[in-house]
N, CA and C atoms of all chains as a GROMACS GRO file, in nm:
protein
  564
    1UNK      N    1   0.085  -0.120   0.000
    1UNK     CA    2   0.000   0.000   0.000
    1UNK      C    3   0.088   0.123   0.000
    2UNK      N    4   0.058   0.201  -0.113
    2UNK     CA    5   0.130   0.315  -0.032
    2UNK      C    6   0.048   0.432  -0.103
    3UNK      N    7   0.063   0.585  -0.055
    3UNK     CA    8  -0.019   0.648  -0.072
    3UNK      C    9   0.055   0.732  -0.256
    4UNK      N   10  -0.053   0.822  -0.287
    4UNK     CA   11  -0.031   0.854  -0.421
    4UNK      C   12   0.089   1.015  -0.372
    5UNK      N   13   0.190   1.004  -0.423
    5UNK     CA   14   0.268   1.100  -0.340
    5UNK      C   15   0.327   1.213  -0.471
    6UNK      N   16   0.264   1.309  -0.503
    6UNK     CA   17   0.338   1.399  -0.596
    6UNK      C   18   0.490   1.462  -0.661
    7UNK      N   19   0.525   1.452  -0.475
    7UNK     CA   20   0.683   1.532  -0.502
    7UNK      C   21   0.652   1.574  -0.345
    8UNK      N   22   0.796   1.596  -0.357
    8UNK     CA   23   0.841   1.682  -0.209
    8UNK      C   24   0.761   1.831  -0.256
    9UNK      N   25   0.803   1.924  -0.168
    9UNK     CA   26   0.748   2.034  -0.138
    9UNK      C   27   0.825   2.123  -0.101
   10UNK      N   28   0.895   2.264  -0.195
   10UNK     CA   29   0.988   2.355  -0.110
   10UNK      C   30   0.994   2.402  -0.024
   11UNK      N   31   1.079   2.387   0.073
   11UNK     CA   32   1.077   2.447   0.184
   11UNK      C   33   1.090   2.292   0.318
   12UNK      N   34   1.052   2.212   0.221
   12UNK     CA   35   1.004   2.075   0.332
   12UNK      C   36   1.126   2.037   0.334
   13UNK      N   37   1.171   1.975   0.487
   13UNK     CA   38   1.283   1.843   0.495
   13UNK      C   39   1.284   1.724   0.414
   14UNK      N   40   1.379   1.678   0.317
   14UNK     CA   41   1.364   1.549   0.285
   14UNK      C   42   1.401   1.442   0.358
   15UNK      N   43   1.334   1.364   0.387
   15UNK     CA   44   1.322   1.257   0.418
   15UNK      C   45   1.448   1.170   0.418
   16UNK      N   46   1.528   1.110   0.508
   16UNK     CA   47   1.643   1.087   0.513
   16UNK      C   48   1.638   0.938   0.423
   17UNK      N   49   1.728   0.901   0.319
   17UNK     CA   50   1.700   0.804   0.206
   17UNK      C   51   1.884   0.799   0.219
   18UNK      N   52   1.889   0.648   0.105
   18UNK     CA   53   1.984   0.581   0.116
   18UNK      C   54   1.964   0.529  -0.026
   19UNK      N   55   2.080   0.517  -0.137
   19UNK     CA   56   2.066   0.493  -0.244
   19UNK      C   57   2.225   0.412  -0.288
   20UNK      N   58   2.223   0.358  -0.382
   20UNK     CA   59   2.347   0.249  -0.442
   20UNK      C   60   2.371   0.328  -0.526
   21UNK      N   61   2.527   0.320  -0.535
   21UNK     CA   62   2.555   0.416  -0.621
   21UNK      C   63   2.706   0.297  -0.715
   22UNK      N   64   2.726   0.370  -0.836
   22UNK     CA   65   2.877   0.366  -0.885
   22UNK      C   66   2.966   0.474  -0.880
   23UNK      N   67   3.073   0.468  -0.776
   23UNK     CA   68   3.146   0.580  -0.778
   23UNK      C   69   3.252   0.574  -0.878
   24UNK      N   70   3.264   0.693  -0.954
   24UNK     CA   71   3.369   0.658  -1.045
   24UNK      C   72   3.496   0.714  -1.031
   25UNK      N   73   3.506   0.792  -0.919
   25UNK     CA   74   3.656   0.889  -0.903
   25UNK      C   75   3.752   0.735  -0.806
   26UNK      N   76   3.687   0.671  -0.743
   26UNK     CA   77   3.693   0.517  -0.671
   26UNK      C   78   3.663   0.410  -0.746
   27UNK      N   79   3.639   0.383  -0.833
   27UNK     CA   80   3.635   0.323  -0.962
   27UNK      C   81   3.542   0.190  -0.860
   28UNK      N   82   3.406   0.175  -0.814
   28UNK     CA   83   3.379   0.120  -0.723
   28UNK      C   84   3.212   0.156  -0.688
   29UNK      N   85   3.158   0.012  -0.628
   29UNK     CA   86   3.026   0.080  -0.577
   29UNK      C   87   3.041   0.117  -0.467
   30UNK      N   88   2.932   0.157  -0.434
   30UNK     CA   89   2.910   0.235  -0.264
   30UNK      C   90   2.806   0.269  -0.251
   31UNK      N   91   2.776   0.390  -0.117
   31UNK     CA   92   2.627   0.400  -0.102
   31UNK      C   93   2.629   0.530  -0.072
   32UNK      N   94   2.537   0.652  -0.103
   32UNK     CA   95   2.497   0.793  -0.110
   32UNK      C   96   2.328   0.764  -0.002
   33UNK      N   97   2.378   0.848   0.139
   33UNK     CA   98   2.328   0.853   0.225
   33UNK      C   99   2.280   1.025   0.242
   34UNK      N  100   2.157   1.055   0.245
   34UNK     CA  101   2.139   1.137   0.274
   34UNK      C  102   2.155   1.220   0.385
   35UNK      N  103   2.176   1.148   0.512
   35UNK     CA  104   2.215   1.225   0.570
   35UNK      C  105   2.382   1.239   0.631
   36UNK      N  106   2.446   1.160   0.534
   36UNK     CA  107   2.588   1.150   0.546
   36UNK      C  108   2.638   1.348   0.487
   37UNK      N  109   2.513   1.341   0.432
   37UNK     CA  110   2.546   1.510   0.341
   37UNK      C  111   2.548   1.585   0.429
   38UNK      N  112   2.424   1.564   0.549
   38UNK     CA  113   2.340   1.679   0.602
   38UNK      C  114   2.486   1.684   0.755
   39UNK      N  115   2.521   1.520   0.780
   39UNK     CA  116   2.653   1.535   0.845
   39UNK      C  117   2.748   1.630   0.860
   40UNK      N  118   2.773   1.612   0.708
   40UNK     CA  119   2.911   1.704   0.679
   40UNK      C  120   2.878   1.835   0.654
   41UNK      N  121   2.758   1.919   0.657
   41UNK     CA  122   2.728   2.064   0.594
   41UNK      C  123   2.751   2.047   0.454
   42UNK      N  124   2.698   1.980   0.358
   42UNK     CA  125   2.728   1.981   0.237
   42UNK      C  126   2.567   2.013   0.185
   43UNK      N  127   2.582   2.082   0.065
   43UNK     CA  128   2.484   2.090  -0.022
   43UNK      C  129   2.464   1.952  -0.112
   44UNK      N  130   2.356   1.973  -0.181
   44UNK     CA  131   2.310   1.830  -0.249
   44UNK      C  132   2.240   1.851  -0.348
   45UNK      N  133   2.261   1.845  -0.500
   45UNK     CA  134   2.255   1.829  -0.594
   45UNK      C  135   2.159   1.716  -0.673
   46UNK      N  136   2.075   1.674  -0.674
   46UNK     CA  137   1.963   1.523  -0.714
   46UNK      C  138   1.972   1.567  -0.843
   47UNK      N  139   2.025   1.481  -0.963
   47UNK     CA  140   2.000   1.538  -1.060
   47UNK      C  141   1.931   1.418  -1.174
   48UNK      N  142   1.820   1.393  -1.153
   48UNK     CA  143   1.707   1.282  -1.239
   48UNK      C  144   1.764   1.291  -1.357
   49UNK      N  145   1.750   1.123  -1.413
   49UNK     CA  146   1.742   1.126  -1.577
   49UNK      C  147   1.668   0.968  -1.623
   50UNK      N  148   1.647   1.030  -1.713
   50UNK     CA  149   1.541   0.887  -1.751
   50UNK      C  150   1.636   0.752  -1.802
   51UNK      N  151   1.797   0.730  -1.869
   51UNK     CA  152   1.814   0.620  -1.829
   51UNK      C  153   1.953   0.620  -1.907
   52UNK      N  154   2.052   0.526  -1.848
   52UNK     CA  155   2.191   0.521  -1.948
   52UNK      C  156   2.169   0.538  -2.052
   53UNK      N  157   2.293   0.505  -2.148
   53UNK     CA  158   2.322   0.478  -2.295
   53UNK      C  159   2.207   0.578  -2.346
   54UNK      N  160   2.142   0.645  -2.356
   54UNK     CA  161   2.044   0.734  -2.395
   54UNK      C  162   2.128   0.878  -2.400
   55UNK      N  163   2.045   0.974  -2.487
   55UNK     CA  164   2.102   1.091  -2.551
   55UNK      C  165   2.081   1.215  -2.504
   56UNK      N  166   2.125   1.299  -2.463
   56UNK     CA  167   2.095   1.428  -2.450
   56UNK      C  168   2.217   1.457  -2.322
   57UNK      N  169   3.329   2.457  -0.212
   57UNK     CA  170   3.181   2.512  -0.242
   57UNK      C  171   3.128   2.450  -0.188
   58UNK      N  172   3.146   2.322  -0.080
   58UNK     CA  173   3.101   2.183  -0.005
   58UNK      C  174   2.948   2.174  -0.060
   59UNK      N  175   2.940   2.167  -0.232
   59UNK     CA  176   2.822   2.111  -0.239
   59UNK      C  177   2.873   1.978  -0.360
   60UNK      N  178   2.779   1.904  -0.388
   60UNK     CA  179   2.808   1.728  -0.410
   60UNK      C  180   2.706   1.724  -0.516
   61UNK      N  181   2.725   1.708  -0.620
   61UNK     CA  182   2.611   1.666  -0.719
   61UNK      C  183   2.579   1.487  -0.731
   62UNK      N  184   2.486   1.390  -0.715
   62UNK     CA  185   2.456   1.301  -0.729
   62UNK      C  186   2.365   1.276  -0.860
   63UNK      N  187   2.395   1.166  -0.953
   63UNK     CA  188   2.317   1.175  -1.074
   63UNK      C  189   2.251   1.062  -0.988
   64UNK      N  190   2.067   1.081  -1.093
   64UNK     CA  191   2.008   0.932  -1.050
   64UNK      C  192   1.933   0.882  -1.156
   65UNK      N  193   1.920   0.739  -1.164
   65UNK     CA  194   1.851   0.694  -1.293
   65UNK      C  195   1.771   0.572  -1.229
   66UNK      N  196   1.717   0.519  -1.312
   66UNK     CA  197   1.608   0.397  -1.242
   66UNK      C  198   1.731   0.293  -1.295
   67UNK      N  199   1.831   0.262  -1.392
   67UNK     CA  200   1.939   0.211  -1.411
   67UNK      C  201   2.027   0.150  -1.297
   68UNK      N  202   2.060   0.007  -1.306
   68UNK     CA  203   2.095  -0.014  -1.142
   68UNK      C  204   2.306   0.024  -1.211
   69UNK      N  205   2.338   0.001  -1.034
   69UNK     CA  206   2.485   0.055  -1.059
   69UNK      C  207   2.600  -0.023  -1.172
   70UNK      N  208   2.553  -0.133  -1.190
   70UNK     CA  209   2.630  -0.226  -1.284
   70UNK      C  210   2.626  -0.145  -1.379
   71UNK      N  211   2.509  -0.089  -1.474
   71UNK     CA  212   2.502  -0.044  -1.606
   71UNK      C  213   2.555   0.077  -1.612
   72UNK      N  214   2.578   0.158  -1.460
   72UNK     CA  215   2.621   0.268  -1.452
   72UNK      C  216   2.751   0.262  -1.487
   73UNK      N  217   2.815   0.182  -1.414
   73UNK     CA  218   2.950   0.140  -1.437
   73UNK      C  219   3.023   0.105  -1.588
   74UNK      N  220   2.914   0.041  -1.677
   74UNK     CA  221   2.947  -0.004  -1.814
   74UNK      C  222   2.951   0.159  -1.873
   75UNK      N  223   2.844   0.244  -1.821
   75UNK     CA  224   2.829   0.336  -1.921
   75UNK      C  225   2.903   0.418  -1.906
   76UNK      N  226   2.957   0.441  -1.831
   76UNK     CA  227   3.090   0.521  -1.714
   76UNK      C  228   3.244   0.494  -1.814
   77UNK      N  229   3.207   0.362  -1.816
   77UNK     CA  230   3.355   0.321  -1.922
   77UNK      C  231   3.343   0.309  -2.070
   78UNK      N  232   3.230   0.294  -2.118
   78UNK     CA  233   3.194   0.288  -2.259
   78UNK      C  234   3.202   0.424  -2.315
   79UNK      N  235   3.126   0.499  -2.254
   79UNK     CA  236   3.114   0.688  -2.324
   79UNK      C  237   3.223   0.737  -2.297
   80UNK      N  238   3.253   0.810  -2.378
   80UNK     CA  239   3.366   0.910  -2.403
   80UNK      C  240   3.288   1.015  -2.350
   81UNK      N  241   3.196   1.063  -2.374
   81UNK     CA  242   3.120   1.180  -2.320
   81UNK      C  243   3.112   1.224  -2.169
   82UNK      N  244   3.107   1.066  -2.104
   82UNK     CA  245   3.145   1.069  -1.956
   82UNK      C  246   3.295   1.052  -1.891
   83UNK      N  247   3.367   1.105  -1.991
   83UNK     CA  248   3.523   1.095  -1.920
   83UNK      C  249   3.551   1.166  -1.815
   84UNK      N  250   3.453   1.284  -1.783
   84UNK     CA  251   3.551   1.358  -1.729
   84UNK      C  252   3.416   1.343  -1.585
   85UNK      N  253   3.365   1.275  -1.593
   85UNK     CA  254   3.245   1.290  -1.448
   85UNK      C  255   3.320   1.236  -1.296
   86UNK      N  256   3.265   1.274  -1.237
   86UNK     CA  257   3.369   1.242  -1.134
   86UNK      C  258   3.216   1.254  -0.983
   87UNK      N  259   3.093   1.216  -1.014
   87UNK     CA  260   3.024   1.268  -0.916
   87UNK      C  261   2.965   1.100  -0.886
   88UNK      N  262   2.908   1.077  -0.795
   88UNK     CA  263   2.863   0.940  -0.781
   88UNK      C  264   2.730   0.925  -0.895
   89UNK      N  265   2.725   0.786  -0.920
   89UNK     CA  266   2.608   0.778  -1.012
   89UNK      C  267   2.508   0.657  -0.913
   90UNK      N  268   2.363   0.762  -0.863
   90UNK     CA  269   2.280   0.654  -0.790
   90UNK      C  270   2.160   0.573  -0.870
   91UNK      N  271   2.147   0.426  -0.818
   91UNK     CA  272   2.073   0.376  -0.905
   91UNK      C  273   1.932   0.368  -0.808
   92UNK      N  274   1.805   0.375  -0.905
   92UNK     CA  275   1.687   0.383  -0.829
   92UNK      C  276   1.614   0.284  -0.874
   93UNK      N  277   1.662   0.147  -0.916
   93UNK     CA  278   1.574   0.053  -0.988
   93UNK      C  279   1.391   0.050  -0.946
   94UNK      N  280   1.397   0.052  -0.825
   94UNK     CA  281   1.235   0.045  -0.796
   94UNK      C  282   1.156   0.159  -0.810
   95UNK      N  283   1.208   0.309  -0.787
   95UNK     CA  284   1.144   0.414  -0.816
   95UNK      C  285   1.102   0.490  -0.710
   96UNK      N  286   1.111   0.407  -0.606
   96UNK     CA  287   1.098   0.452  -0.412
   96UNK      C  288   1.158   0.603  -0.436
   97UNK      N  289   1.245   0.646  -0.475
   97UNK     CA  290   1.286   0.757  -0.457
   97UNK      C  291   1.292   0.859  -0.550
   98UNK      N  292   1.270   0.819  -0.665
   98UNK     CA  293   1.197   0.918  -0.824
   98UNK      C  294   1.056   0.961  -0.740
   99UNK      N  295   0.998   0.859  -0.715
   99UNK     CA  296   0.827   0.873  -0.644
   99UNK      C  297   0.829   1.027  -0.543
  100UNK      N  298   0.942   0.947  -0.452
  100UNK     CA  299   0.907   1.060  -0.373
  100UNK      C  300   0.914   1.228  -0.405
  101UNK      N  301   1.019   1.222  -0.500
  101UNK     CA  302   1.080   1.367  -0.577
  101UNK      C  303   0.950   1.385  -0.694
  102UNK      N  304   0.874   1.281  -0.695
  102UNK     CA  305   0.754   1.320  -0.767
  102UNK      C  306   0.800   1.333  -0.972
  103UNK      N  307   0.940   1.296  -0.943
  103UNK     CA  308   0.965   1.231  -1.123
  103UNK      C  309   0.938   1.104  -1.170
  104UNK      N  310   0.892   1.024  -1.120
  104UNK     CA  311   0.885   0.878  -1.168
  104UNK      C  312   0.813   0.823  -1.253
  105UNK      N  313   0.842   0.822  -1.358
  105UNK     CA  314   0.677   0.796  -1.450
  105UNK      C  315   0.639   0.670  -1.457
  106UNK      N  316   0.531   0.667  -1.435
  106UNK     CA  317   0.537   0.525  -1.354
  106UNK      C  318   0.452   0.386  -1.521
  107UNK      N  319   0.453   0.512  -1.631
  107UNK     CA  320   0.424   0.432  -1.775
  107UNK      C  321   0.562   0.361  -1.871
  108UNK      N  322   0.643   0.390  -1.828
  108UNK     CA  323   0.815   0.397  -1.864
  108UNK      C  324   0.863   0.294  -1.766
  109UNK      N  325   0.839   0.356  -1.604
  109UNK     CA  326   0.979   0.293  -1.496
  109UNK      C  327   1.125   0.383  -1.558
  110UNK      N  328   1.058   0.489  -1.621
  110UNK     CA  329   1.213   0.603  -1.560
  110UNK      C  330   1.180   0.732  -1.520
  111UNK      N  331   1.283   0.798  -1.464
  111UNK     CA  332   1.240   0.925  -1.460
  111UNK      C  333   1.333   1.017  -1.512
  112UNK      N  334   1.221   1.118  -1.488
  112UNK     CA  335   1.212   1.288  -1.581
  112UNK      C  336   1.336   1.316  -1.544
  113UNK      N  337   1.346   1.418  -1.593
  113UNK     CA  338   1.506   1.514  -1.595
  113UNK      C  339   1.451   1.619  -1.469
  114UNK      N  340   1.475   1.572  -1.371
  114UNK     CA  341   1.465   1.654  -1.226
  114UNK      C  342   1.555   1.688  -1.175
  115UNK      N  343   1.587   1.793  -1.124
  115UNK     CA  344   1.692   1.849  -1.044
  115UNK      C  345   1.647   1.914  -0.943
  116UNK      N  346   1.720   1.849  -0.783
  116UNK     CA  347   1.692   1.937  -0.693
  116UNK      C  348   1.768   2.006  -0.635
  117UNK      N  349   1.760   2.091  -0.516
  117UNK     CA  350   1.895   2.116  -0.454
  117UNK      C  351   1.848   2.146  -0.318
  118UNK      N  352   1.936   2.088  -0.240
  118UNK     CA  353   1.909   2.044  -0.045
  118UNK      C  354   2.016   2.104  -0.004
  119UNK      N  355   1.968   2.194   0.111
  119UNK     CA  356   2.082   2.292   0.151
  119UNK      C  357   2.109   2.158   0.277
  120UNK      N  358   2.254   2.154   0.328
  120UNK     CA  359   2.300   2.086   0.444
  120UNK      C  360   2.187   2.096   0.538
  121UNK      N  361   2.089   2.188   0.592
  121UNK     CA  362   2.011   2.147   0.654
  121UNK      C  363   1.906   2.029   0.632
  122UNK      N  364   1.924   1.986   0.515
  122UNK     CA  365   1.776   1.892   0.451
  122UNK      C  366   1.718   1.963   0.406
  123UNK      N  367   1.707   2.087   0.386
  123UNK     CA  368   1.596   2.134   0.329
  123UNK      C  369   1.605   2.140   0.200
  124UNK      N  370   1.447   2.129   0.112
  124UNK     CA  371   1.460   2.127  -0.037
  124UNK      C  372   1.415   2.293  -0.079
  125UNK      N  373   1.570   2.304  -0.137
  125UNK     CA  374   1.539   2.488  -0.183
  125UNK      C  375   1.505   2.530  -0.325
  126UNK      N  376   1.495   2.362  -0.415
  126UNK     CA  377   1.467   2.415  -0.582
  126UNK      C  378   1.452   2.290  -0.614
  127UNK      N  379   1.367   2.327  -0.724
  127UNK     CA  380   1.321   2.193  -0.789
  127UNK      C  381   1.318   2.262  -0.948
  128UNK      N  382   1.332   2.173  -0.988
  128UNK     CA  383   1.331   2.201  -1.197
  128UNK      C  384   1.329   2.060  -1.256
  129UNK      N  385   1.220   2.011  -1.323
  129UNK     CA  386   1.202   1.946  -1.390
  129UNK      C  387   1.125   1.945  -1.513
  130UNK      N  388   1.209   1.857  -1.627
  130UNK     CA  389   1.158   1.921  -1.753
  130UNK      C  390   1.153   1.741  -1.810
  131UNK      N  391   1.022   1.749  -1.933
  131UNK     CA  392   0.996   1.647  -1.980
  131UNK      C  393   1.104   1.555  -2.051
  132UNK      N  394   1.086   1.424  -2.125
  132UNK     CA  395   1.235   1.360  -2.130
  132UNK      C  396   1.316   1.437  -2.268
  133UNK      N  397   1.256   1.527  -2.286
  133UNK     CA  398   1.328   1.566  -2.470
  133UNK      C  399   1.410   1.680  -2.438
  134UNK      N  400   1.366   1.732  -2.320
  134UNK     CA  401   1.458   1.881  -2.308
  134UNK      C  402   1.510   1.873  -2.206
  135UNK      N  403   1.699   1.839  -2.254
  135UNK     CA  404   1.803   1.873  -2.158
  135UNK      C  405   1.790   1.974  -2.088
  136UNK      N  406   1.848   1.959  -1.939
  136UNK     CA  407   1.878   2.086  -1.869
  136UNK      C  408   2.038   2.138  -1.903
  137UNK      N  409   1.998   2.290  -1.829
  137UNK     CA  410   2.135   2.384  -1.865
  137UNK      C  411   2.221   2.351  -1.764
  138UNK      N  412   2.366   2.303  -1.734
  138UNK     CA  413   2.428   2.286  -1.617
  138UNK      C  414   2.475   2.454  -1.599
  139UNK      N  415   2.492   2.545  -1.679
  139UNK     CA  416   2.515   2.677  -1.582
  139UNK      C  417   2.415   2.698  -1.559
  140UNK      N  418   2.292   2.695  -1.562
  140UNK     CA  419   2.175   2.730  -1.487
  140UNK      C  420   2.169   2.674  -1.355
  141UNK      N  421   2.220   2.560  -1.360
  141UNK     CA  422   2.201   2.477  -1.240
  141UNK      C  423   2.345   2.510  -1.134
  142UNK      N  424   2.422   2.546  -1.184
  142UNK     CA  425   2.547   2.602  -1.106
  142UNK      C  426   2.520   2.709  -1.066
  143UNK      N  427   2.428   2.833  -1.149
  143UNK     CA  428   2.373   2.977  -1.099
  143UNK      C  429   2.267   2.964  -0.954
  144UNK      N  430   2.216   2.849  -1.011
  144UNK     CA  431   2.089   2.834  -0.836
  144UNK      C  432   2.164   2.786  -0.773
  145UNK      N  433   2.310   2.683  -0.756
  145UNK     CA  434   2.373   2.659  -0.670
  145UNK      C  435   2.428   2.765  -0.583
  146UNK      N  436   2.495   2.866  -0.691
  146UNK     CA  437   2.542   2.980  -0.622
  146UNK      C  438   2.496   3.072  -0.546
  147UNK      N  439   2.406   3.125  -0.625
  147UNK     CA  440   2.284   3.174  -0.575
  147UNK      C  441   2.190   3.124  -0.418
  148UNK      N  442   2.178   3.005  -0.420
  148UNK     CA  443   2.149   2.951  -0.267
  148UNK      C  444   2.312   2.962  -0.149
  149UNK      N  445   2.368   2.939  -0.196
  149UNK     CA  446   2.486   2.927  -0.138
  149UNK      C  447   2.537   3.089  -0.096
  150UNK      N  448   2.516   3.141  -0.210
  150UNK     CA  449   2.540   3.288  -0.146
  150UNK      C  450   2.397   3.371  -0.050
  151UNK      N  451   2.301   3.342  -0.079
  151UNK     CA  452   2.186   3.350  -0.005
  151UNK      C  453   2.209   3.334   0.149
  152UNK      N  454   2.252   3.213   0.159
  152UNK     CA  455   2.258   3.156   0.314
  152UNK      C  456   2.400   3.235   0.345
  153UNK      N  457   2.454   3.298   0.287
  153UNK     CA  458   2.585   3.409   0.368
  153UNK      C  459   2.512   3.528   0.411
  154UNK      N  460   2.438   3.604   0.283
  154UNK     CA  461   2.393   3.705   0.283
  154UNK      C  462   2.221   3.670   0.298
  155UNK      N  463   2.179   3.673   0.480
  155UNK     CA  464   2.017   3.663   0.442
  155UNK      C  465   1.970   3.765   0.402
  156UNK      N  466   1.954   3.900   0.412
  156UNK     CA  467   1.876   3.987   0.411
  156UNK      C  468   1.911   4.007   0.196
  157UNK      N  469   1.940   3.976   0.136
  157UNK     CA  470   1.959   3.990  -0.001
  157UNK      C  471   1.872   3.864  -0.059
  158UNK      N  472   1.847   3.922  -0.205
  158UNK     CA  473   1.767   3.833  -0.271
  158UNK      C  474   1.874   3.805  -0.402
  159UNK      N  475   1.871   3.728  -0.509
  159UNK     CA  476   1.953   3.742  -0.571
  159UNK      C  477   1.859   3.774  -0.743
  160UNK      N  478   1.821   3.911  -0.786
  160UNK     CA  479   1.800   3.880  -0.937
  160UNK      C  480   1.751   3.823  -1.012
  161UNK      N  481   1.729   3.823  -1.113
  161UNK     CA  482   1.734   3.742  -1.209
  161UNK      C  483   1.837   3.735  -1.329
  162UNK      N  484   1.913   3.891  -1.297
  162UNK     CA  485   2.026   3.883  -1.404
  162UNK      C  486   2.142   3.855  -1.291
  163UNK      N  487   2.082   3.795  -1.167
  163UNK     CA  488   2.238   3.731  -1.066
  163UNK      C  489   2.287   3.642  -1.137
  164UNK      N  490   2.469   3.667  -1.168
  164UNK     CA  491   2.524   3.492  -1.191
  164UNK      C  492   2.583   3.482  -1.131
  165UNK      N  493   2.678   3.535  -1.030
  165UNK     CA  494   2.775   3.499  -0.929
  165UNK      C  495   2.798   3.603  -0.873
  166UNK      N  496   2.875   3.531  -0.755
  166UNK     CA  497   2.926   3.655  -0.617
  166UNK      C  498   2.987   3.783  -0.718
  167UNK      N  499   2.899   3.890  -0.638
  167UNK     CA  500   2.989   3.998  -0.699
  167UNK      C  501   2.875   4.082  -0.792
  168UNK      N  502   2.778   3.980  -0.815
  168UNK     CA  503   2.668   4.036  -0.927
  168UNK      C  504   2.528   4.144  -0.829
  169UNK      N  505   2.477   4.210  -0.911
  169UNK     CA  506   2.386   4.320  -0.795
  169UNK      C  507   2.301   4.212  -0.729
  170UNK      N  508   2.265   4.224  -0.621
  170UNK     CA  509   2.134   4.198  -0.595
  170UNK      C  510   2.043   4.280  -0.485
  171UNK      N  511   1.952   4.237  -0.479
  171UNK     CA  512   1.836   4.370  -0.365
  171UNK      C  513   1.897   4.322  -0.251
  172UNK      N  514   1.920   4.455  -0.198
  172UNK     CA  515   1.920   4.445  -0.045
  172UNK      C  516   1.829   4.510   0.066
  173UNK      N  517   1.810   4.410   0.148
  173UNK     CA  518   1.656   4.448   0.221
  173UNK      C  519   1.575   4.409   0.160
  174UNK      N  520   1.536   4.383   0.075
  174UNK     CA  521   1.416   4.388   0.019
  174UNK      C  522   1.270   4.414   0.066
  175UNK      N  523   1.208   4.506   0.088
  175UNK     CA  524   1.091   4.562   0.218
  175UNK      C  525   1.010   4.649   0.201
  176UNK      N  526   0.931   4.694   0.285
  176UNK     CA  527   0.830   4.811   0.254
  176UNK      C  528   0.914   4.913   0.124
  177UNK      N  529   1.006   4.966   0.148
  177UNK     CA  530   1.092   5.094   0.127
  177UNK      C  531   1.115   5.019  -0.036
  178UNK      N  532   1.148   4.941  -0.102
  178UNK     CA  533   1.155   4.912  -0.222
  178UNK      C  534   1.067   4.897  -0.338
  179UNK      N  535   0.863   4.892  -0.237
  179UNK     CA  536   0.789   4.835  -0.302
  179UNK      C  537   0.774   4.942  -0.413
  180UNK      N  538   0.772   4.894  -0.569
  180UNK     CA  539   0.713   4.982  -0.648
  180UNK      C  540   0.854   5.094  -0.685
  181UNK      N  541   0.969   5.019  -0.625
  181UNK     CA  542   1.125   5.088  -0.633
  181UNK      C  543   1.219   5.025  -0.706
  182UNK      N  544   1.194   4.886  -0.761
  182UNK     CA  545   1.290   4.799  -0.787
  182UNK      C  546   1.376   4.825  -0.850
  183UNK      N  547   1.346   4.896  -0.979
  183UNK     CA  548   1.417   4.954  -1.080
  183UNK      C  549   1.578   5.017  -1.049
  184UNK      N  550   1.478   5.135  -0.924
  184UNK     CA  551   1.594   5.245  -0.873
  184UNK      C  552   1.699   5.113  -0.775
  185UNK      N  553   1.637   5.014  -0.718
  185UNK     CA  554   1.736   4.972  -0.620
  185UNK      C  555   1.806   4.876  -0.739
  186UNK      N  556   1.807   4.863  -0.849
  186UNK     CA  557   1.868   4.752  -0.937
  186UNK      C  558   1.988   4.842  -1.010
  187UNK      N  559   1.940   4.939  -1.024
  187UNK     CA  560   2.004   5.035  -1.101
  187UNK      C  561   2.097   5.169  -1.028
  188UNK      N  562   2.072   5.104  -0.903
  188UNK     CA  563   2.170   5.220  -0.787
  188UNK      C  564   2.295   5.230  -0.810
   0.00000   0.00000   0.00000
């Protein structure tokens, strides 16, 4: 079940999330923790795309 | 500039990794690439199309507090601008130095005009305070 959810909301806290990542400066996977950011005083950047090997 | 760009795709990290070494286009990236196979987290940012299983070209930006200070998302045909997206970086980033300032719309970086105060005393003034 889960509810029909639009998007976050400016101004709102996001929700502390945890995602798999490929790091490539570490040539390696790992994991991008949201609040590993909010830890360090870092800004955060989310930048969506609809999928590899694809153009633009 | 302690800010971190994360790319995300519904693409899990394996393919990230192939595509990382296959493109020439991505030689020079150096930011983590997150994979969102299920969509748990496109959903929540409200890009996920859920007729596909990918998502939109969304960009947000979370100041160290958690908070979400911008959102821009555009359908799958129209790339975004990365100096646009480096200008709202700056722009927030210089914001949280300077609260009482707003930044423009012709702001691109430190150094560029922006309103100060912004308040009773400007309403119907903008011009003169842009042009001071």
């Amino acid at each position: 079940m889960s509810e029909a959810v639009s998007g976050l909301k400016l101004g709102q806290i996001v929700p502390e999330f945890e995602l798999e990542t490929y790091d490539p400066v570490k040539d390696d996977f790992g994991k991008f923790r949201l609040q590993d950011q909010i830890a360090g005083k870092r800004w955060t950047a989310l930048f969506f795309y609809p999928a590899d090997f694809t153009f633009v | 500039m302690g800010c971190d760009i994360i790319t995300v795709s519904a693409d899990t990290k394996f393919v990230h990794l192939a595509w990382k070494k296959s493109e020439k286009e991505l030689a020079g990236v150096r930011y983590p690439m997150a994979s969102d196979p299920t969509g748990r987290i496109g959903r929540m940012f409200g890009v996920y199309d859920e007729n596909t299983g990918l998502n939109l070209r969304g960009t947000f930006i979370i100041n160290p507090e958690g908070k979400l200070l911008n959102s821009e998302v555009n359908f799958y045909n129209l790339g975004r601008n990365i100096d646009e997206m480096m200008r709202k970086f700056k722009a927030n980033i210089y914001m949280t130095r300077k609260a009482n300032e707003a930044c423009p719309s012709k702001w691109k970086d430190d150094g560029d005009k922006t309103l100060v105060n912004p308040g009773a005393k400007m309403v119907g003034k903008v011009h003169e305070a842009l042009n001071s």
